[in-house]
C-alpha positions as CSV (number, residue, x, y, z in Angstrom):
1,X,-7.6,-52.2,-42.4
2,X,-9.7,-50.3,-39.5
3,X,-13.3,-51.3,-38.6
4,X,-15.5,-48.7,-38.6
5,X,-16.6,-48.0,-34.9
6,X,-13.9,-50.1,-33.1
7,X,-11.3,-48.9,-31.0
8,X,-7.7,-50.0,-31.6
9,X,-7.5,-51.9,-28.6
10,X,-10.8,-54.1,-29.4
11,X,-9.0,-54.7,-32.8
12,X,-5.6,-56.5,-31.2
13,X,-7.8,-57.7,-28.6
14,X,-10.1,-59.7,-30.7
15,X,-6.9,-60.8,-33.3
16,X,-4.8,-62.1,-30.3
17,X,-7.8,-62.6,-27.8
18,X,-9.5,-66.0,-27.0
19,X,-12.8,-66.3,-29.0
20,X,-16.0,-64.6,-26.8
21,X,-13.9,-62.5,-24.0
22,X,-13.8,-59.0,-23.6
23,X,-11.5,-56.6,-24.1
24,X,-10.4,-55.4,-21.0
25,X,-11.2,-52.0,-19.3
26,X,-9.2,-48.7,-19.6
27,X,-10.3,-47.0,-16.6
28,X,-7.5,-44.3,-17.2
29,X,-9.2,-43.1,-20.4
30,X,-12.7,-43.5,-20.4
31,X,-15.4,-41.4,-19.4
32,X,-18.2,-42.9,-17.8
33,X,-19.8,-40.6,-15.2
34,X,-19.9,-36.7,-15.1
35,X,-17.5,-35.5,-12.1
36,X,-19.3,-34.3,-8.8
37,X,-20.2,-31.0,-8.9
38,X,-17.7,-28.7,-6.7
39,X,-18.7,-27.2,-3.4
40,X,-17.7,-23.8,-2.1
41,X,-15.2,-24.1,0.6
42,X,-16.8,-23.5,3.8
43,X,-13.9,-21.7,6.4
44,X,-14.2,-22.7,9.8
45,X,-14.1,-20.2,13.1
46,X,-10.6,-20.1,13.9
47,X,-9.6,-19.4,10.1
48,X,-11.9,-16.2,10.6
49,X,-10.5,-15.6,13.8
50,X,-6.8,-16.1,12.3
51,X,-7.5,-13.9,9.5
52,X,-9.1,-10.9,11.5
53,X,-5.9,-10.5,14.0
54,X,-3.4,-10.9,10.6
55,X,-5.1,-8.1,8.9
56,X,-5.1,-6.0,12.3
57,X,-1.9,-6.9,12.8
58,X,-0.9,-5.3,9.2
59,X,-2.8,-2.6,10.4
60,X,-1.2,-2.0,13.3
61,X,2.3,-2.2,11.6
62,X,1.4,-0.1,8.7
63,X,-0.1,2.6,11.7
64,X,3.2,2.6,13.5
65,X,5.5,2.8,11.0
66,X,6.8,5.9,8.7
67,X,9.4,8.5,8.1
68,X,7.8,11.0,10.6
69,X,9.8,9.2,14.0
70,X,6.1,9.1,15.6
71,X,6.4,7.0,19.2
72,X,4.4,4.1,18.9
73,X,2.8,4.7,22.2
74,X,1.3,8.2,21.2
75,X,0.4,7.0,17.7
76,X,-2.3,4.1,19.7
77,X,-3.1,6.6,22.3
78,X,-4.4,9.0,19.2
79,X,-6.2,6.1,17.8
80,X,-8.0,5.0,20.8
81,X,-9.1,8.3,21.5
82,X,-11.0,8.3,18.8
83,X,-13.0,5.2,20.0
84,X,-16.4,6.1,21.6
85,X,-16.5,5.5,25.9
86,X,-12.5,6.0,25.7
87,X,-11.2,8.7,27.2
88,X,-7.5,9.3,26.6
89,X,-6.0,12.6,26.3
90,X,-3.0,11.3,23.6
91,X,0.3,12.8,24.1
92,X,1.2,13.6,20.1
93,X,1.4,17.0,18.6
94,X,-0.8,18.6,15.9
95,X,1.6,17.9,13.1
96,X,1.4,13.7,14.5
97,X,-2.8,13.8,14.6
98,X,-2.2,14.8,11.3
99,X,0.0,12.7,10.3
100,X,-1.7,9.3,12.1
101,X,-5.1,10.6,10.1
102,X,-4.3,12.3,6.9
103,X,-1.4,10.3,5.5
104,X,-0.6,6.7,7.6
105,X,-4.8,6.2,8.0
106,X,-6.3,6.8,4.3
107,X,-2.9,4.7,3.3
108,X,-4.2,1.6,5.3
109,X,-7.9,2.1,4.3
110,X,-7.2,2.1,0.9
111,X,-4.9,-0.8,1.0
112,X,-7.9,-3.1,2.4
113,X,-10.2,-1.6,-0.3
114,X,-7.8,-2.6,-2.7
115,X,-6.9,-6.0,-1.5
116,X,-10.8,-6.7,-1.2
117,X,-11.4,-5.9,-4.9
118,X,-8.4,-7.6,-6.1
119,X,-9.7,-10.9,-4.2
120,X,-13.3,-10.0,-5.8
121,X,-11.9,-10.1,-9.4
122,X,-9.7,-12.8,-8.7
123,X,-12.5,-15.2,-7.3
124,X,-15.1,-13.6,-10.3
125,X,-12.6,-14.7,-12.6
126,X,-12.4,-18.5,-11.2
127,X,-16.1,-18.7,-10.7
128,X,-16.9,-17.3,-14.4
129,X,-14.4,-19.7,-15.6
130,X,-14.9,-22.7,-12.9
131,X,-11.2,-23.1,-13.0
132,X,-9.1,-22.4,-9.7
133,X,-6.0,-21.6,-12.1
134,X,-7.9,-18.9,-14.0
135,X,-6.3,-15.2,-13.4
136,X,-5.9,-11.9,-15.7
137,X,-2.5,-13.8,-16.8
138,X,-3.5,-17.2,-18.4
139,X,-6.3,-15.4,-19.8
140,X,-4.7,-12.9,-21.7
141,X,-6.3,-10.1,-19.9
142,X,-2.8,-8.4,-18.4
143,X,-1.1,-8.6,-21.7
144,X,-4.0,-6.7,-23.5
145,X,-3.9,-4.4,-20.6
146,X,-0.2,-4.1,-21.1
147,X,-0.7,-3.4,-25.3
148,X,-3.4,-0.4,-24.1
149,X,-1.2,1.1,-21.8
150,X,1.9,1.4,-24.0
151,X,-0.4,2.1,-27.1
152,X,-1.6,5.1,-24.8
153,X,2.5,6.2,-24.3
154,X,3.3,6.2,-27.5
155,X,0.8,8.4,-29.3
156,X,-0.8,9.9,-26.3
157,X,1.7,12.9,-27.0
158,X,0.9,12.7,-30.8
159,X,-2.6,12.5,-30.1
160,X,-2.4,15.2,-27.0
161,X,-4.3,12.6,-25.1
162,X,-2.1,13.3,-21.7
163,X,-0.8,11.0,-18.8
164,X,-4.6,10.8,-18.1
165,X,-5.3,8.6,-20.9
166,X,-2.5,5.8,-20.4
167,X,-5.3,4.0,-17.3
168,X,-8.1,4.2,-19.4
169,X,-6.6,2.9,-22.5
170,X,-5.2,0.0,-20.3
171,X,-8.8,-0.6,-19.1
172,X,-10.1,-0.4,-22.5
């Protein structure tokens, strides 16, 4: 029969144990001490550094690249221009400056903004949480974004809510 209050290991210690000793320890399983509390992670110069010439590397590539045939010297010429105490005269048409501003540009501002806020939700979620794992997958959140979204397909035409409605229903 169990004693109440004693672990099974103090029971088949003290039955097969010499009178007086103790049982011995289970490090593995006990708790004795809270863990240390975490620290942020500092980054050092040269991960900066590192970082800064990837992202204007990406940059660069995204800028030179396209459908439109653009030469890649013309295309850096039109960007540099643009700098102030530079003075290049760049050798691209109107339709290129166009081009380079209105459709390769907004494309590879918008692609930092969004890789900034996905990297602000993502460390929101493992700071909230204080779990390095945590993301909108484990959590549940994708899937009930995934239930809003088709929810929104199937009777948005019933309901005459629109294509509109099919983001904010995945939101909600």
């Amino acid at each position: 029969m169990a004693e109440a209050g004693v672990s099974g290991v103090s029971r088949v210690w003290r039955r097969h144990g010499r009178a007086g000793d103790t049982p011995p320890s289970l490090e593995l399983f006990q708790v004795d001490r809270a863990p240390a509390p975490l620290d942020p992670t500092r980054l050092g110069a040269g991960q900066v550094v590192l970082g800064v010439a990837f992202v204007l590397a990406a940059a660069t590539a995204a800028l030179l690249t396209g459908p439109a045939g653009l030469p890649a010297g013309g295309v850096l010429e039109e960007v540099l221009s643009k700098l102030p105490l530079v003075h290049l005269h760049p050798g691209l048409s109107q339709t290129g400056a166009v081009v380079v501003w209105q459709l390769r540009m907004p494309r590879i501002v918008l692609g930092g903004i969004v890789g900034a806020m996905l990297a602000l939700a993502g460390a929101s979620y493992q700071g909230v949480f204080t779990n390095a794992l945590a993301d909108p997958y484990l959590l549940g959140i994708a899937s009930g974004a995934g239930l809003g979204a088709t929810l929104a397909v199937i009777d948005g035409p019933r309901l005459h809510l629109g294509t509109d409605a099919v983001p904010i229903a995945a939101f909600l």
